[in-house]
C-alpha positions in Angstrom: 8.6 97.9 123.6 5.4 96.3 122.5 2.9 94.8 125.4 -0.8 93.8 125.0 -1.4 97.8 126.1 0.0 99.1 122.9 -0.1 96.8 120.2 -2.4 97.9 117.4 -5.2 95.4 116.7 -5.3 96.3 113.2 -1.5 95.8 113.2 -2.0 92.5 114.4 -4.7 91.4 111.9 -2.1 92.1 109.3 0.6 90.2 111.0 -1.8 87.0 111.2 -3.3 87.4 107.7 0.8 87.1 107.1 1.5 90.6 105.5 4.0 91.4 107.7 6.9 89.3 108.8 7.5 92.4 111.8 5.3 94.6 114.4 7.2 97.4 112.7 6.0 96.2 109.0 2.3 95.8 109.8 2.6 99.4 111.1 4.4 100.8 107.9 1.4 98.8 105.9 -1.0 100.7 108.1 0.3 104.2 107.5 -0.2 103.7 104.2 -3.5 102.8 104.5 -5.8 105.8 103.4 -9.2 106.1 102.6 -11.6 108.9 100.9 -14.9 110.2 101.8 -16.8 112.1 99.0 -19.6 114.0 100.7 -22.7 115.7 98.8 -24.5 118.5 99.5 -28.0 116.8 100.6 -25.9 114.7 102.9 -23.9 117.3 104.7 -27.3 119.0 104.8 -28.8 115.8 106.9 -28.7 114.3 110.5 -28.1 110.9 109.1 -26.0 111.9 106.2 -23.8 113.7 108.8 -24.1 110.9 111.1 -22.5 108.5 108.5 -19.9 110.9 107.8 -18.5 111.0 111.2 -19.0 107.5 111.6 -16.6 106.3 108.8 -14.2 109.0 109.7 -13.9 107.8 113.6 -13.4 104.4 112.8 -11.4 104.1 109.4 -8.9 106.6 111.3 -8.1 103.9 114.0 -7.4 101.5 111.2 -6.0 103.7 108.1 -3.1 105.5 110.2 -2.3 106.8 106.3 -5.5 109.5 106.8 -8.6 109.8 106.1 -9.6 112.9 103.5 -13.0 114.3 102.8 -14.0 116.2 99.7 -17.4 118.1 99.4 -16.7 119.9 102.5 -17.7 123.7 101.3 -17.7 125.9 104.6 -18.5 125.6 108.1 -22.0 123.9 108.2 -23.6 123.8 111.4 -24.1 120.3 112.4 -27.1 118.2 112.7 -25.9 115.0 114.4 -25.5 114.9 117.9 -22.2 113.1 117.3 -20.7 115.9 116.4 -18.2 117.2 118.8 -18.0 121.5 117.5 -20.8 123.2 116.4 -19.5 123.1 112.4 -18.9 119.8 110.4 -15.8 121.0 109.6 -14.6 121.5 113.0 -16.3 117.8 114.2 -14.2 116.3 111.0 -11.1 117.6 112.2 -11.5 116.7 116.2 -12.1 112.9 114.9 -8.8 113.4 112.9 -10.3 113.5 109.2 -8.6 116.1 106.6 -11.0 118.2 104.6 -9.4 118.8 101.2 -9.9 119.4 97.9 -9.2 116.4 95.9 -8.8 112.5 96.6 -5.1 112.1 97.2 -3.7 109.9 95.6 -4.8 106.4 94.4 -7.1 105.7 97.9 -10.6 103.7 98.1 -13.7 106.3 97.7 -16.8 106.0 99.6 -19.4 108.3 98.1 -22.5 109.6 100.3 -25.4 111.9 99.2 -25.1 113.7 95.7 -21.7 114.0 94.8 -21.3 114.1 91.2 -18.0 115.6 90.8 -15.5 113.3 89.0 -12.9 111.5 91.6 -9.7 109.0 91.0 -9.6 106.0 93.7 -8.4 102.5 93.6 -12.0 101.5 94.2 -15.4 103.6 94.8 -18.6 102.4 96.4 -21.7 104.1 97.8 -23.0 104.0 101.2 -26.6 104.1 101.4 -29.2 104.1 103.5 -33.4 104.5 104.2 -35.3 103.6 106.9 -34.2 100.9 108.8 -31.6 99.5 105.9 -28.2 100.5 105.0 -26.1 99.1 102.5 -23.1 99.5 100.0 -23.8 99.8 95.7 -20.8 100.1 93.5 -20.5 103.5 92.5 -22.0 102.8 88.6 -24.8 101.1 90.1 -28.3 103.1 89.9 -29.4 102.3 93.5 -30.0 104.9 96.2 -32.4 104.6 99.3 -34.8 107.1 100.5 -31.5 108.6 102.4 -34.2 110.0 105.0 -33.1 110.8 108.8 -35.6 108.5 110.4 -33.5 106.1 112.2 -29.6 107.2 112.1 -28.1 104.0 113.0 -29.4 102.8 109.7 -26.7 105.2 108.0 -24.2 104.4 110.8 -24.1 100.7 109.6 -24.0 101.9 106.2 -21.0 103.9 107.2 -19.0 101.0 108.4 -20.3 98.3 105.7 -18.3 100.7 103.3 -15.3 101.0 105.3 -15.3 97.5 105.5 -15.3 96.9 102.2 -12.4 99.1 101.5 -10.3 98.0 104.1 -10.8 94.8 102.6 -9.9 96.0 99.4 -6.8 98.0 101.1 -5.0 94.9 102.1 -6.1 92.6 99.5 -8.9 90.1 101.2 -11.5 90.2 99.2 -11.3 89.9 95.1 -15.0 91.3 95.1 -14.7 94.3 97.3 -16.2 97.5 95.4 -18.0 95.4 93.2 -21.0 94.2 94.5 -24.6 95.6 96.1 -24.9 94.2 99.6 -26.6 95.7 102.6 -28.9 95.0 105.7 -32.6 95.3 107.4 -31.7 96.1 111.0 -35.0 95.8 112.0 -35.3 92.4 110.0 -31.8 91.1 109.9 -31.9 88.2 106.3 -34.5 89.9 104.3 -34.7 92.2 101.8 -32.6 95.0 102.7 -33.8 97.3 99.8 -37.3 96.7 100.5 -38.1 100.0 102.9 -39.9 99.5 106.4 -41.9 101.5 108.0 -42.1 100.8 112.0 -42.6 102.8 115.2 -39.5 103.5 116.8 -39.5 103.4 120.5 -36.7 103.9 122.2 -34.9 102.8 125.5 -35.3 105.5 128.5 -32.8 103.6 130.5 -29.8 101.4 130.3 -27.3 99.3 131.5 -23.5 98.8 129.9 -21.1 95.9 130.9 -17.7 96.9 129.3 -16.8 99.5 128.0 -14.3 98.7 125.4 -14.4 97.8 121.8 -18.4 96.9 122.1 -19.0 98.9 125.0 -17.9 102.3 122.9 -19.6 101.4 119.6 -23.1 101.1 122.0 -23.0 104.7 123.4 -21.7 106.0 119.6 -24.5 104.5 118.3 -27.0 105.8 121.1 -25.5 108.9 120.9 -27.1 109.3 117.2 -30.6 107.5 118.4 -33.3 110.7 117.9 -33.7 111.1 121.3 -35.7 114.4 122.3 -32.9 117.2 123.2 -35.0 117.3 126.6 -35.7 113.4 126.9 -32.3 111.4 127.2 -32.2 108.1 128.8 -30.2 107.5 131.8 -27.3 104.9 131.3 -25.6 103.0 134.0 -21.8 102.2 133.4 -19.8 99.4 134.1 -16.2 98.8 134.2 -13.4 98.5 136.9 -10.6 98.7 133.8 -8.3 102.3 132.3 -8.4 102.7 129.0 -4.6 101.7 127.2 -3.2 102.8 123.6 -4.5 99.7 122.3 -7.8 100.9 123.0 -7.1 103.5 120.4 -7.0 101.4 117.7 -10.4 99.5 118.6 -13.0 102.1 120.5 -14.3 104.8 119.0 -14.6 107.1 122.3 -10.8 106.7 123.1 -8.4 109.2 122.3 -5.2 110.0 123.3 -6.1 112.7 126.4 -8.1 109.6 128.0 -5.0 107.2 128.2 -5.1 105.8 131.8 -8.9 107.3 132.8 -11.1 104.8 133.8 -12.8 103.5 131.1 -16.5 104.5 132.8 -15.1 107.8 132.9 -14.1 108.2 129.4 -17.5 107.2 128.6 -19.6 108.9 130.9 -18.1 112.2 130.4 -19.3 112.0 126.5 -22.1 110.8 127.1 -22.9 113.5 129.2 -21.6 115.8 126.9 -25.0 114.7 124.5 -27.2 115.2 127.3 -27.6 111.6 128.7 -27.5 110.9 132.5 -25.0 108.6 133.7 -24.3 106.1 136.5 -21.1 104.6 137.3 -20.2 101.2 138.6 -16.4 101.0 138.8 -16.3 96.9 139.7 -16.1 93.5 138.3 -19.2 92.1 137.5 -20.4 89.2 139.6 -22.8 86.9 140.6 -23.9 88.6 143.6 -25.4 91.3 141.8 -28.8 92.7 142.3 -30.7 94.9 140.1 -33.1 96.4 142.4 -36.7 95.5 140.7 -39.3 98.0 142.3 -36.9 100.6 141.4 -38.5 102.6 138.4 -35.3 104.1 137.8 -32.8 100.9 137.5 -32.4 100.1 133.8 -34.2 96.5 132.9 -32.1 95.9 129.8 -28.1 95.0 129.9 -26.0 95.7 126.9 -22.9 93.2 127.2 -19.6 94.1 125.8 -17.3 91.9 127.5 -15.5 88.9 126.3 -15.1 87.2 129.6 -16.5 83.6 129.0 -17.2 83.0 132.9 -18.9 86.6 133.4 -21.1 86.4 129.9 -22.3 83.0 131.8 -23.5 85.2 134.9 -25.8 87.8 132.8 -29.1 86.6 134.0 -28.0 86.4 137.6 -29.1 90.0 138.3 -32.1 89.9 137.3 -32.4 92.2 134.1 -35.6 91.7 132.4 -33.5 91.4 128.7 -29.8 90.9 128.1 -28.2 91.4 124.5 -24.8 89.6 124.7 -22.5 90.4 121.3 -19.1 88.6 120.4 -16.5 89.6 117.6 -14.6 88.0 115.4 -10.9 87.3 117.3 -8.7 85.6 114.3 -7.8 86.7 110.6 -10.1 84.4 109.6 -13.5 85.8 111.2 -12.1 89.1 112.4 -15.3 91.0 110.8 -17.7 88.3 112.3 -20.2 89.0 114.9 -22.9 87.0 117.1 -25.5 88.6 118.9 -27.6 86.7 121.9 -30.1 87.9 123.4 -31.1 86.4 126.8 -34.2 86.7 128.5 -33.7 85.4 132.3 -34.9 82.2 132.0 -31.0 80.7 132.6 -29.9 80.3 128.9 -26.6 82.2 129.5 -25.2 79.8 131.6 -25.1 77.5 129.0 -24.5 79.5 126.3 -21.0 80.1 126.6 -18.7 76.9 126.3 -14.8 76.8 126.5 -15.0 75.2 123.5 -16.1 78.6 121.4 -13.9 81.2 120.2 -10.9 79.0 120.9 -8.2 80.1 118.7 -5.2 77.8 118.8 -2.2 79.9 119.8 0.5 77.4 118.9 -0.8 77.9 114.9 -0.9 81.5 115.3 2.6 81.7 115.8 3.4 78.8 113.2 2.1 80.5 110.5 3.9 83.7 111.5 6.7 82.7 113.9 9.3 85.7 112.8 6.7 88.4 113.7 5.4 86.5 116.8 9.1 86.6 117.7 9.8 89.8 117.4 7.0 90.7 119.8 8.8 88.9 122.6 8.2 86.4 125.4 6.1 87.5 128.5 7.9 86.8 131.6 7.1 82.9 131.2 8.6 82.6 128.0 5.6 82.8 126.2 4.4 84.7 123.4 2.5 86.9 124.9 0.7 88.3 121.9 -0.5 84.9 121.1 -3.5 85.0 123.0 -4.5 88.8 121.8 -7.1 89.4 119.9 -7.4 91.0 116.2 -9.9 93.7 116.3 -11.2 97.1 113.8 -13.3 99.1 115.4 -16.0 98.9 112.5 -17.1 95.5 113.7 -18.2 96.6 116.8 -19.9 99.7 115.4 -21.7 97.3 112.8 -22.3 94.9 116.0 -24.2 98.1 118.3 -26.1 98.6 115.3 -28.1 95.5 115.1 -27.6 95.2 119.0 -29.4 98.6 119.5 -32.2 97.6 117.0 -32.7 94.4 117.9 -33.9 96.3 122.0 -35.9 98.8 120.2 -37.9 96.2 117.8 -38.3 94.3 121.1 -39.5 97.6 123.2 -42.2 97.7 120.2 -43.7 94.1 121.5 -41.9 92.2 117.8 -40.7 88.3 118.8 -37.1 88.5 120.1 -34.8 87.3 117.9 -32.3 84.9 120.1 -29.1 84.8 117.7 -28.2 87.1 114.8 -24.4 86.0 113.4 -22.6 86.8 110.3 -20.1 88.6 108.9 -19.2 91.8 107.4 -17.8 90.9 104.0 -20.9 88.2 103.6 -23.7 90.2 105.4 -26.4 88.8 102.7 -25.4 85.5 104.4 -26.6 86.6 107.5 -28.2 84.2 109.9 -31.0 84.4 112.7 -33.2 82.8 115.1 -36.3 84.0 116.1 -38.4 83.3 118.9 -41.8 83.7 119.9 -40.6 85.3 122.9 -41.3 88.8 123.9 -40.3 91.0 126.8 -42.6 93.7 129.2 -42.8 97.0 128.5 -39.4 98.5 130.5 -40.4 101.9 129.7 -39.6 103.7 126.3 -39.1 107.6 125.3 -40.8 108.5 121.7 -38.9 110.0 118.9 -38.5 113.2 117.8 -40.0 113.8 114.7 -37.1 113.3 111.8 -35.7 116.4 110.1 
């Protein structure tokens, strides 16, 4: 029987954007969703290229239950990426639940990275590239490649996901343009000129502090994971969470697999984290205003990362004293399910007012109107509602995306840049992104240099 534990998010994106009149049709639509990765050699041969790789496998697996296939795979190359969870590619592919093979099966959507040359069929093929701080998508015929370098990883990460994006649009038939435009994004300066490189400092956070640990919550430590943190220089990372991860989780957070159903969500995270060298802290509680960072502590982390979508907590964030806050909300309806809005907060009160009732309302009585068979084949809770009403839609390469700007947006801050205080948009319109910068900058709360890029 389906519950708000189980249901697939993805599955209920389809049921909303009307594709399925049943649960049990938007889950036959999504095992036959597939996608293709076509890997070059200079890619598998790079930390970012790598990086991107297992990116787009861990999160187009959670919403193409068809399979994800990569071609260009020749052996067992060591890894580069600290993502990696084996000590070959091939291995790391297959623990994320990718299928190495030979050809693209069938007629599937084809992201291409690095070099590959080789011929391939697919219903649509686009490039995922990336340089510097920038990543982006080209249709495949279009002469456009970035420098591709290994500087700053998350840079291919967003690449990664803006591609599968774009072909999960494509897969259930969203967007008329998918595959056939160039779009991309600056992550260092979110609305300009994504193609024009940058060349900043990177400094990077030695400590941290994450509020849920869910959807957001994973994407943040993924995309840490990949920062290029010295092997012998990882930040310490406090975790917070009182909830156990579900099988819905599975379909939405990218450190979730089926081994961890009912852990506690800290200790899902924590225990890969650890596994990439990062210290860990764990604070298995609600989060409330009676919190206290401890200030003359060196070692508690300044900065909060906020991954919840609890209206009345988001409005407590400055009450413990953190000397920056980045706040990030998703999309929740068909309409703006690849949407995002970042906030950044700065302990001067603004979160208490930043978070009306009034936003990110989604009118459950429509929702089941424009769908009422599936809705009621889903059931009534014990009220005789529909429960599934007030679930929300969710792909896990929205929140990836989302820890990608959030994660920049701290270490272009760390660097002494103006703070931007909103960055929103969406994924299938990022050249339409919007921001807000301030004049606004935060202390020094201690940073870890970079190693040098490979």
């Amino acid at each position: 029987m389906h519950n708000r534990d189980n249901l697939h998010r993805a599955a209920l994106l389809l049921i909303d954007l009307r594709l399925a009149k049943t649960v049990e049709a938007a889950y036959s639509i999504l095992n036959q969703y597939r996608l293709t990765v076509a890997i070059g050699q200079d890619a598998v041969n790079s930390e970012s290229g790598q990086a991107c790789l297992l990116t787009i496998i861990n999160v187009a697996v959670r919403s193409c239950s068809g399979g994800v296939y990569v071609i260009g795979i020749k052996g067992d190359e060591p890894v580069l990426t600290t993502l990696a969870s084996s000590k070959t590619l091939s291995q790391s592919i297959h623990d994320l639940g990718g299928t190495i093979a030979s050809e693209a099966p069938g007629d599937t959507p084809v992201i291409l990275l690095g070099d590959y040359n080789i011929p391939v069929k697919g219903s649509l093929k686009i490039r995922a590239t990336y340089g510097g701080w920038s990543g982006g998508i080209v249709p495949e015929d279009e002469n456009l490649r970035l420098s591709e370098d290994s500087k700053y990883p998350p840079a291919a990460i967003f690449a990664g996901v803006l591609a599968v994006s774009e072909c999960f649009a494509h897969l259930f038939g969203n967007s008329v343009t998918a595959g056939s435009r160039t779009m991309g994004l600056s992550l260092y300066e979110p609305g300009s000129d994504w193609r024009q490189p940058v060349d900043k400092e990177i400094y990077l956070p030695e400590s941290l502090w994450l509020l849920g640990l869910g959807h957001l919550g994973q994407a943040y430590a993924w995309t840490l994971a990949a920062l290029p943190y010295p092997t012998d220089h990882k930040p310490t990372i406090c975790l917070q969470d009182f909830d156990v991860a579900t099988e819905a989780n599975l379909s939405t957070s990218v450190l979730t697999h089926l081994s961890d159903l009912t852990k506690l969500k800290t200790r899902v995270v924590a225990t890969w984290l650890e596994t990439k060298g990062f210290t860990t802290r764990m604070i298995e509680r609600r989060f409330t205003g009676d919190l206290r960072i401890a200030s003359n502590d060196p070692n508690e982390p300044k900065i909060l990362l906020c991954g919840v979508d609890n209206l009345p907590t988001r409005r407590l964030l400055e009450k413990p004293g953190f000397q920056f806050i980045v706040d990030a909300g998703l999309g929740i309806t068909a309409g703006d399910y690849d949407g995002f809005c970042v906030q950044t907060f700065t302990n001067t009160g603004r979160a208490a007012t930043a978070f009306p009732e009034s936003t990110r309302k989604q009118s459950p009585k429509k929702r089941i109107e424009n769908n009422q068979t599936a809705y009621d084949s889903l059931g009534l809770d014990q009220c005789g509602m529909h429960w599934a009403a007030d679930v929300m839609v969710g792909v896990p390469f929205v929140g990836v995306a989302t820890s990608c700007l959030v994660i920049s947006s701290i270490i272009r801050s760390i660097a002494g840049d103006p703070v931007f205080e909103t960055i929103s948009g969406s994924l299938r319109n990022i050249d339409l992104i919007t921001t807000h910068k301030t004049e606004a900058t935060i202390r020094n709360p201690g940073y870890i240099l970079p190693k040098l890029a490979s």
